[in-house]
N, C-alpha and C positions, 0 to 999 in steps of 0.2 A: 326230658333230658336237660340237662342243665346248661350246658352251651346254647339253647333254643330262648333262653331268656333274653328279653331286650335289656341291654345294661342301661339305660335311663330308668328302666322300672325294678333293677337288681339294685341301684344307688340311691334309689328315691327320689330323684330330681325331673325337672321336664324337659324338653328337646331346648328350648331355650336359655338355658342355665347359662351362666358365665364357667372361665376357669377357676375364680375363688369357689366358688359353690359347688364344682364336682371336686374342685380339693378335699373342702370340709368334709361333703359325703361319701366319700372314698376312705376319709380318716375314724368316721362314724362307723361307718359297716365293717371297715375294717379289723375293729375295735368290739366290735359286736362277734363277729364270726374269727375271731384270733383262734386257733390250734388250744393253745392255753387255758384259752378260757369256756373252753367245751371239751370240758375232759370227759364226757358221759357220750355226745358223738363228735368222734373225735377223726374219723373217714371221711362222715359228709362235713363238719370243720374244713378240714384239706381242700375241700374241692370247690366250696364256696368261697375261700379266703383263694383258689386261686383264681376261681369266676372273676371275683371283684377286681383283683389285681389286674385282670386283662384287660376287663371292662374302664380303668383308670387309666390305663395306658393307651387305648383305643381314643376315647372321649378327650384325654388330656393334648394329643395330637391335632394339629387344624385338617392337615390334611387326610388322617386318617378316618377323625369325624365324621368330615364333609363325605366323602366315600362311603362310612356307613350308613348317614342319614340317605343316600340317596339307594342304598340296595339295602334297605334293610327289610324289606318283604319279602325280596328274596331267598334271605339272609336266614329269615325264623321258618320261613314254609319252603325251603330246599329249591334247587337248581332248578331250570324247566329242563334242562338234559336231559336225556335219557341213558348215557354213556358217561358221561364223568360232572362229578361233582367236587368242586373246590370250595365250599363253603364252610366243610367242618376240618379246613386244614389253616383255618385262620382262629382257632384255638388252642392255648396250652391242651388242651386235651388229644390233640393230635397225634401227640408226641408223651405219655406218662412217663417215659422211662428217660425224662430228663436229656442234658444237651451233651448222649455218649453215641457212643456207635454202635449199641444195643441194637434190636430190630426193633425196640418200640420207642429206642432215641432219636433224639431232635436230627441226628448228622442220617441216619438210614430211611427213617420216615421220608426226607425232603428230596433226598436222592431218588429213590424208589419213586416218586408224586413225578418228578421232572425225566424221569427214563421212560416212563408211561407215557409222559405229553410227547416226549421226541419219537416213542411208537407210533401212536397214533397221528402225529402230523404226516410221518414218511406214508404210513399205509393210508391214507383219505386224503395226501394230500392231490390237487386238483393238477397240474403240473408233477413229472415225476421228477423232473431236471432239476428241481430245485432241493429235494431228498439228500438230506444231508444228517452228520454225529455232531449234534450240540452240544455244546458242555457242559458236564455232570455235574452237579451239589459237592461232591465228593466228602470226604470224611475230618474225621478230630485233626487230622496230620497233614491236611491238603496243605501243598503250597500256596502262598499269599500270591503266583503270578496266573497259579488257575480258578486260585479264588476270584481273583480281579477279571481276569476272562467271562468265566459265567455268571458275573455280577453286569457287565458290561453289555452282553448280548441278552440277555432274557428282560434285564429291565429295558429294551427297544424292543419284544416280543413282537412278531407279526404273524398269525396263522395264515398258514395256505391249504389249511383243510377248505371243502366246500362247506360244509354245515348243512348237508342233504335233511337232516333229520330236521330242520327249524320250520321247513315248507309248512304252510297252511292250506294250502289245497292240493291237489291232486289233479294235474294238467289231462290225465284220461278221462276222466269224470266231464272235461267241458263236450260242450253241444256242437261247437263251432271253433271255429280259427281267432275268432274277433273275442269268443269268453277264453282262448286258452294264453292266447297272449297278455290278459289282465290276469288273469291267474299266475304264469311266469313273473310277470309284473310284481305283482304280492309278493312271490316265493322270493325273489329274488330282494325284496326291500327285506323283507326279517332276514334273510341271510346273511344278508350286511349288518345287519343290527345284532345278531347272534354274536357273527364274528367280535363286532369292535366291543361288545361286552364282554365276552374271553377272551380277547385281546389284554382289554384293562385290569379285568380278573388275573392274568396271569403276574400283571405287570405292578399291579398292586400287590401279589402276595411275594413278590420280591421283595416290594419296600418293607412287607412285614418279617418277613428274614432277615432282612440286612440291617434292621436294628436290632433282632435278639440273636445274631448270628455272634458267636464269643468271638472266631477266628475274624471274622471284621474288623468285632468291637474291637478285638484288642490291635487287628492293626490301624481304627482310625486315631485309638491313644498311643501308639507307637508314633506317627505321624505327628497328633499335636506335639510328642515332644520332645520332637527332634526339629520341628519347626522353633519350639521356645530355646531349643540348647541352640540352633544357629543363631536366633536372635542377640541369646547373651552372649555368647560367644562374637558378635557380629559389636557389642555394646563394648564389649572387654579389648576388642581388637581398634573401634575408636579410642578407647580411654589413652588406651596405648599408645596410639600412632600420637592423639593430644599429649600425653606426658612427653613422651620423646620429641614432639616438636618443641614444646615449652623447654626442656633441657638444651636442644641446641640453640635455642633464642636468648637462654642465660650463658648460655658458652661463647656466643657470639658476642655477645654486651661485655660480657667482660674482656674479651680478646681483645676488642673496639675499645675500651678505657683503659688497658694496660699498654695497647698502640699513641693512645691519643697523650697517655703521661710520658712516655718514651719519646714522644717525639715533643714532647714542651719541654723537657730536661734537656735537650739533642739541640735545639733552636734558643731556650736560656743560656748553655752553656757556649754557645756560636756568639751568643748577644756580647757575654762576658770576653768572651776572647779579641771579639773585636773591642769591644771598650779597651782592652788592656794594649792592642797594639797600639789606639789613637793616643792612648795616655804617653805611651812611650814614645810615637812620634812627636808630641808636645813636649815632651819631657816635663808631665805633670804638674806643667804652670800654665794657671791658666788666669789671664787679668781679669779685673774687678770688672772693664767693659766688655770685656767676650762676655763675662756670665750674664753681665744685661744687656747683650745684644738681644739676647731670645726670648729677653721677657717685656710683655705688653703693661706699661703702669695705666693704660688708661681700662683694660680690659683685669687687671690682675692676672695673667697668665702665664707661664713658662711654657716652651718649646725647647723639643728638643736639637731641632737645626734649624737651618735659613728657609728652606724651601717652607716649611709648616708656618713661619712666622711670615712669612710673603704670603701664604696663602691668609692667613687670620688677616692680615693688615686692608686685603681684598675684600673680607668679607665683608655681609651687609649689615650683622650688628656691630663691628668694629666702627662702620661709614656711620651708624646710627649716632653711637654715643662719642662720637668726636663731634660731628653736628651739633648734639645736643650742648658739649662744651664750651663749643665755639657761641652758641646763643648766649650762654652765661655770662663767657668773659666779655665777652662785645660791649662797647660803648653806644650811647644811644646815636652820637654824629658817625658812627662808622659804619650802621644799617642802611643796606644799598638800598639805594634809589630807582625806582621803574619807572620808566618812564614810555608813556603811552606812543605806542605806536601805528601811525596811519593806516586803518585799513585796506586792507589790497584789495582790487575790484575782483568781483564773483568770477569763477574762473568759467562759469557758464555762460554769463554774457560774452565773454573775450574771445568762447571757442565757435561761438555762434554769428559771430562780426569775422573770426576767421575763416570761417565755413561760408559766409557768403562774398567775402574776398577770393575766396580760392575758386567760388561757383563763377563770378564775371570773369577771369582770367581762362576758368576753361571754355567759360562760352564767347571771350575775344578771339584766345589760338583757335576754336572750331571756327568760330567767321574766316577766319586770313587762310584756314588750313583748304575752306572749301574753293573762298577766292584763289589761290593758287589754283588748283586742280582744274578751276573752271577754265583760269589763263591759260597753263599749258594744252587742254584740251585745244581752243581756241588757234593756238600758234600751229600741234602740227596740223590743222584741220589746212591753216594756211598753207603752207609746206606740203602737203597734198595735190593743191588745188594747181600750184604754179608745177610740179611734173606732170599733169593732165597734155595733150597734145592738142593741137588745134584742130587736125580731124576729130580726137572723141567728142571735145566738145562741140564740135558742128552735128553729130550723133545725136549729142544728146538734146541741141535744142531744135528737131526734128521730131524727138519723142517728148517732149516739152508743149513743143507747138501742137499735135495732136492730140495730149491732154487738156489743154487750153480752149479746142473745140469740142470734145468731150463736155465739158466743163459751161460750154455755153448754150449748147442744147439741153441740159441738166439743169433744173430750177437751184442745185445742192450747191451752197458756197464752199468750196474748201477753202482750208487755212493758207495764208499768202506763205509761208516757209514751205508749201508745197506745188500750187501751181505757180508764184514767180520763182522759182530754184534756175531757170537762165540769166534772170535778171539779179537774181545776188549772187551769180558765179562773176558775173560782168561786172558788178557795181567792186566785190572783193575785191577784183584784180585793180579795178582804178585803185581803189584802197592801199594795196602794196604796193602799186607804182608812186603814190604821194607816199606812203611810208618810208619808201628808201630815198627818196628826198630828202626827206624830211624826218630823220631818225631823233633825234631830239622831242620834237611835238607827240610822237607816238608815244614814247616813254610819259610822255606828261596825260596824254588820254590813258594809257595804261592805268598810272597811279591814280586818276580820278574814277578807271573803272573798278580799281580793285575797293575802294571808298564807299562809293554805293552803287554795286553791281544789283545787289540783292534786290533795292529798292528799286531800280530803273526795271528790273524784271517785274516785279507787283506793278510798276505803272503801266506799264507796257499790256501787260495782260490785262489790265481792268480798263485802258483804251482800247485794244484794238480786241477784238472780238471774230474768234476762230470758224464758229458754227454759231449762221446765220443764214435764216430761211429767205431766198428771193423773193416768195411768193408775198409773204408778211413782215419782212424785215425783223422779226423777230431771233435776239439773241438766247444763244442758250450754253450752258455749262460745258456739255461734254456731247458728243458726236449719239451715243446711243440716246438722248433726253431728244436731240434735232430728230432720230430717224421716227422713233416714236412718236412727232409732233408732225411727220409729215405723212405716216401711213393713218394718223389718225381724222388728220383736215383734210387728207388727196391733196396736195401742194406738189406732191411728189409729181403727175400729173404732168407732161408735158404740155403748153398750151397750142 
């Protein structure tokens, strides 16, 4: 049979060929086996010219190729099926009676193949729930939205048959539970493998309809070009919209320059009018010095009023070229004379001699500020001491007197401003009893204390010496350096 032939061996070429090379031998054999040119067999002509022709269309395809190279044993030695076969329906021979609605035409053949498959899917299929009316091929007059229908769902093809028949053994025949479940095992790998091969078989001989399907073809060129009339249509509606903007862009420019000379004729003729009032307030004379009030002889220039000629006179090439005049006319005894002037001292030195004038003045007001404060502390300490009664202070030198013996059992010297505190309440009070004596002399110590308070305080402290050990007569700074010096020698130690 003549569809059983491999077209690589019907075109003369090898599985390797390019697309130039099954072009050429397509045009060869073509040319060989023409209807025309076999006018003695002129039958088998037909059938070979239309072999080739398939076999070019096949091969000229990548994807269709590819498909046949990989089932092409298949292909020449028939289905392993034993129930249907779809191998000899991917031939013009499928179909002799061309693409009519004949029973051996393209539109009956394909329907009749696909009414078969939606049989036998409902009756074997493994699920009955899923038994459903797929959509038919249908005929020359189908409508394009049921063409698109059964174009849609078969090129997604999924069988739910089992493929009982693809089993390779026979689960009775095992010995045991352990050989039957490797057998299931088997049965059940080729049945997946059956399937997804007529799965693609079916889904493949879609793609091979729906390129020699007319009712497709002709609606995927209805498509292209109705996509190319929107385009131009889409190009024609820019041009448009561009010409009609360009038009009112010219309608615009000119409205804009027939505005802009109505309003320069509108403001000339304003100009004129006003000239003619001024003329006639002048009453048309006008002297030889008005007309050269407005004009510059050094600049060559006219103006039209005073304001613009005050401004030119301001200006700084006006100022230039009078200068430069003025250099000309100049005599040589009338160029001013400079004369050198003493330079003023660095204003950095001066702020720096003032910076430290203003530094002793605030550290004299801080001496007199502190002297004060120490004064008045001093006064009301006095003024204190004279409201005291002559009972408290018998009190207190009672608790005076008992830190005094304290003090004497205690190797520890305290500070005399602490155990004699009777003795300078007593000595104070002589003190403002000669003060109010003697008011005058007090004012006079005053002023020599506010002089050198400060210092009589440093001598005072670097003579008399606060914290001093009995035990070693050693002096020391501050009360915690003495306790430290006496837990460290035991002096502390009553003897």
């Amino acid at each position: 049979m003549v569809s059983k032939i491999d077209y690589y061996e019907l075109l003369g070429i090898d599985s390797s060929a390019t697309q130039d090379e099954i072009k050429a031998a397509y045009r060869k054999q073509a040319l060989v086996w023409h209807p025309d040119k076999n006018q003695d067999k002129i039958e088998e002509a037909h059938e070979m010219f239309k072999v080739i022709k398939e076999a070019y269309e096949v091969l000229s395809d990548p994807q269709e190729r590819s498909w046949y190279d990989s089932h092409k044993s298949e292909i020449l030695s028939g289905s392993k099926s034993e129930e249907m076969d779809l191998w000899p329906y991917f031939s013009t021979n499928a179909y002799p009676g061309g693409f009519t609605d004949a029973p051996d035409g393209f539109y009956a053949v394909y329907r009749d193949l696909f009414e078969k498959i939606n049989l036998k899917e409902n009756t074997e299929a493994k699920n009955k729930t899923k038994c459903s009316q797929r959509p038919s091929f249908g005929g020359q007059n189908t409508t394009i939205d049921e063409i698109k229908e059964f174009y849609n769902y078969w090129a997604n093809f999924s069988s739910i048959r089992c493929f009982a028949w693809a089993d390779t053994y026979n689960p009775q025949d095992a010995p045991n539970r352990y050989v039957r479940r490797q057998v299931e095992a088997e049965n059940k790998k080729e049945r997946s493998k059956q399937k997804k091969n007529f799965n693609e078989m079916v889904r493949e001989l879609v793609g091979y309809l729906k390129k020699r399907d007319e009712r497709w073809v002709k609606y995927q060129e209805e498509l292209r070009n109705e996509k190319i009339r929107k385009a131009r249509e889409e190009e024609i509606k820019k041009a448009e919209e561009a010409q009609k903007k360009k038009e009112l862009m010219e309608q615009f420019r000119k409205e804009q320059a027939e505005r802009y000379a109505r309003e320069y004729e509108e403001r000339k003729r304003a100009e004129e009018e006003e000239e003619g009032e001024n003329a006639e307030e002048d009453k048309g004379i006008e002297s030889e010095e008005e007309i050269q009030q407005f004009y510059c002889e050094l600049c060559k220039k006219k103006f039209n009023n005073s304001k613009q000629f005050d401004n030119h006179e301001n200006s700084k090439k006006h100022k230039q070229k009078a200068q430069e005049l003025l250099k000309e006319v100049r005599l040589p005894e009338e160029e001013p004379v400079f004369v050198k002037t003493p330079k003023k001292p660095k204003k950095k030195k001066a702020k720096e001699e003032v910076k430290i004038e203003e530094k002793h003045e605030s550290e004299i007001e801080e001496n007199e500020m502190t002297e004060n404060i120490e004064e008045d502390h001093e006064m009301k300490f006095f003024k204190k001491k004279e409201e005291i009664n002559d009972e408290d202070s018998d009190e207190e030198h009672k608790v005076i007197d008992k830190v005094e013996k304290k003090r004497e059992k205690s190797p520890i010297v305290f500070p005399d401003r602490k155990a004699g505190k009777a003795k300078q309440k007593r000595e104070k009070k002589q003190k403002k009893a000669e003060e109010n004596k003697n008011e005058p002399q007090m004012e006079e110590e005053i002023e020599e204390r506010k002089v050198g308070k400060a210092k009589l305080k440093r001598e005072k402290k670097k003579a008399v010496s606060e914290f001093v050990c009995r035990t070693c007569t050693v002096d020391f700074e501050t009360r915690n350096k003495l306790f430290t010096h006496l837990k460290e020698s035991g002096h502390a130690i009553a003897k």
